[in-house]
N, C-alpha and C positions, 0 to 999 in steps of 0.2 A: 399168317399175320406177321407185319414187319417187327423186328424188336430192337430196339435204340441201343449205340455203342456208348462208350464211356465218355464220348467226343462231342455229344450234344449239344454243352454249354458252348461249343467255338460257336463263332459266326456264320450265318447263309446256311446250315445243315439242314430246318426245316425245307428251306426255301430248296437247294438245292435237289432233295429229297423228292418234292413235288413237281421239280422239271425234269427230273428223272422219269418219274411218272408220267407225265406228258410225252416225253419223249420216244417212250416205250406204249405208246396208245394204253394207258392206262385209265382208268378216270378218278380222281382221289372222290371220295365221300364223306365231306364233313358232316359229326354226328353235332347238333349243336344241344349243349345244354346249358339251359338257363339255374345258376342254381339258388335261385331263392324257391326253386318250386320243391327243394331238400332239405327240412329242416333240423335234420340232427348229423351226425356220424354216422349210425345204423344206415339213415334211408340214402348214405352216398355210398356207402360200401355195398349196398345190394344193387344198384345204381351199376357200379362202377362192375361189380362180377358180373349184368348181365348184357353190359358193354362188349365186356372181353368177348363172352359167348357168343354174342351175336358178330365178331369181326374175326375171329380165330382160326377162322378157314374160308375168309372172304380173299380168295387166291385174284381174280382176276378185276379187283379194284384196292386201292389204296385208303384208308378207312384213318380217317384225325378226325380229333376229338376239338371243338370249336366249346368252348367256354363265357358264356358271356350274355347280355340281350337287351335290348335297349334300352330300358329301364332297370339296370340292375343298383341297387344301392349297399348292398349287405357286405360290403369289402370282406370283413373276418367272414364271414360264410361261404365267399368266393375263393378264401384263399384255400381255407379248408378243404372245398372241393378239389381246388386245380391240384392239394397234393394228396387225395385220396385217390383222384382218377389216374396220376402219374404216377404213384406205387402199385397200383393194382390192376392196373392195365398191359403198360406199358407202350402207349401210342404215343404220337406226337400231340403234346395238347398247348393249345394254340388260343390265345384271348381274343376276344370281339368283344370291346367294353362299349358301350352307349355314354362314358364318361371316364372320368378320371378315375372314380372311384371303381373301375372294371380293370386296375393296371394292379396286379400281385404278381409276387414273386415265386419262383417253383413251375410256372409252367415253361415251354421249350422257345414259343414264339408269341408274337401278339400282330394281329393283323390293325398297323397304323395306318388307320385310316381318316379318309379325308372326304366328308360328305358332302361332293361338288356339287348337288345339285340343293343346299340348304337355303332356305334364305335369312340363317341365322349366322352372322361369321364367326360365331362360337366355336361351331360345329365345324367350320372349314379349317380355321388356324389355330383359332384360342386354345381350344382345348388340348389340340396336339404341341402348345407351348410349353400347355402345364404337365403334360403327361409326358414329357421327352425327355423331362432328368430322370423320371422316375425309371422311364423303360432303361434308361444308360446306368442308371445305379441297380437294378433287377438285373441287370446284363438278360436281356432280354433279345432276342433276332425279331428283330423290324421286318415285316413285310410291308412295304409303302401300297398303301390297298386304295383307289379311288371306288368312292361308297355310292351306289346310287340308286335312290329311291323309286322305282316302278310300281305308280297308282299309287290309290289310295284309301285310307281308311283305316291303318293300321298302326299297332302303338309305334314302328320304326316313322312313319311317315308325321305322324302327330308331336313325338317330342322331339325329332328330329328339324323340326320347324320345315319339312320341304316341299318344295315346288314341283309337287311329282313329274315324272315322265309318263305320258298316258302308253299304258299298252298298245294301244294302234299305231304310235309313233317311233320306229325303232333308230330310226335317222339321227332324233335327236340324241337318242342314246351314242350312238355312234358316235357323235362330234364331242359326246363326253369323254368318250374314250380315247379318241385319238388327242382329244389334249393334256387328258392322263398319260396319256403316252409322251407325249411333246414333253411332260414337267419332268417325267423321269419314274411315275409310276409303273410298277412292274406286276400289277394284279387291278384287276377289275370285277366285281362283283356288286352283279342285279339281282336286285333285293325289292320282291315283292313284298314281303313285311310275315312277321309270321301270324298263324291263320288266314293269310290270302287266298280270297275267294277264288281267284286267279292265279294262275303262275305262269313266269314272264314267257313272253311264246318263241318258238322257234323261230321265226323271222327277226324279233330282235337280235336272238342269241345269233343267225347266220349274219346280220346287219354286223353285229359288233365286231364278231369272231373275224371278217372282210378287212376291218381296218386295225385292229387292235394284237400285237405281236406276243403280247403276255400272258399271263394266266388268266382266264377269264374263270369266276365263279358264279354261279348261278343259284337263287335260294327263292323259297313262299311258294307253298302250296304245292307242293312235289308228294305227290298221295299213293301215285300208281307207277308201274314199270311203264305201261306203255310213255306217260306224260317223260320220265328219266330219260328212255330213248331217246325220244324226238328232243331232248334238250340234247343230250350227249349227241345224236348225230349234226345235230345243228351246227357243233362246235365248243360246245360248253367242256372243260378242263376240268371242273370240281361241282361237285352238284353239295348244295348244305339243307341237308333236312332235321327238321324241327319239329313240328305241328305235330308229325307221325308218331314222333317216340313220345310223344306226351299223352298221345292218345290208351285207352285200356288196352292192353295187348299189342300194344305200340310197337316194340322192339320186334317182336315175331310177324309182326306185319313188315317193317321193314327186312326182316329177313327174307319172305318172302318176296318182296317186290326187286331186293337186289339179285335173289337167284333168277328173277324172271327175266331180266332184262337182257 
């Protein structure tokens, strides 16, 4: 398992880190945790030690910790988390806030995103107004992330206000991404929503991976090894699972479905 230098806090290290990893046919694996589903210290620090276990000899994937979920509110409980998981771990842990109130200080990076396909302009610019002094005073590594919603029925898709992309249309995806590309964004991630009954399909992820030079990330409804492959061979860069580690025996499921793959 990777362990972080004293040089963290500079600029682009996560980022750098993870094209490192791409570039090396690597796949990063973000663990995503929501933590309002943690409500004391005890249940983050047992959290956080069966984090480590489960990534500590994950040799042939790149394993960050994703912080964050679309409805998070509980700031102090977020921040709690991002620095229990960051002493006790020691991975890159990385925010995904559904708002402003998901921007704390203590973690390594925050994936700034911009959720192009909303039809609320809250969500496309507003909020990344109000969260942009905050990320520059956290001194925080921006990842510029174009956010985008596939299907629907899920809490990202519902407070999100968006106009989903249907699963059978990966084109459109595409033309998300290559104007994410056009603005200057340099990560992309399709986001079925978590508990998606679906998870986005290969033919999207090879649709996108065709026009889009970036990171692409992938996340909703990733259950099984075989489903990881055919994402990973498709083109997918980062695969972010969720649903699983929430599940009972969640973590030992995902252990097992990363050695299968």
């Amino acid at each position: 398992m990777p362990r972080l230098d004293r040089t963290v806090g500079m600029r682009n290290k996560v980022e750098t880190r993870l094209k490192k990893c791409k570039k090396g046919g690597k796949t990063a694996i973000f663990l995503l945790v929501d933590s309002e589903n943690f409500s004391s210290t005890s249940s983050v620090e047992k959290m956080a030690k069966e984090l480590f276990n489960a990534t500590k000899n994950m040799k042939d994937f790149y394993p960050v910790i994703l912080v964050g979920g679309s409805s998070a509110t509980d700031q102090m409980g977020m921040d709690r988390a991002v620095r229990i998981l960051r002493r006790k771990t020691k991975l890159d842990i990385v925010l995904f806030p559904g708002n402003i109130t998901g921007v704390v200080p203590k973690a390594h990076a925050i994936l700034f995103s911009c959720l192009m396909n909303s039809e609320n302009p809250y969500y496309i610019t507003q909020a990344q107004a109000l969260g942009a002094p905050l990320v520059r005073k956290m001194k925080l590594e921006a990842l510029p992330t174009a956010y985008l919603i596939i299907g629907e029925g899920t809490s990202a898709w519902f407070f999100g206000n968006a106009r989903a992309i249907p699963f059978d249309k990966p084109k459109i995806a595409a033309a998300y991404a290559m104007a994410a590309q056009y603005m200057g964004m340099r990560f992309v991630y399709l986001e079925a929503g978590s508990g998606a009954k679906q998870n986005v399909t290969p033919e999207m992820v090879q649709t996108v991976r065709a026009v889009f030079d970036g990171f692409l990330m992938v996340g909703g409804g990733i259950k099984s090894a075989k489903t990881a492959s055919s994402l990973i061979k498709a083109g997918a860069d980062g695969l972010v699972v969720g649903t699983l580690l929430e599940q009972t025996g969640g973590l030992k499921k995902f252990t097992e479905m990363v050695k299968s793959i």
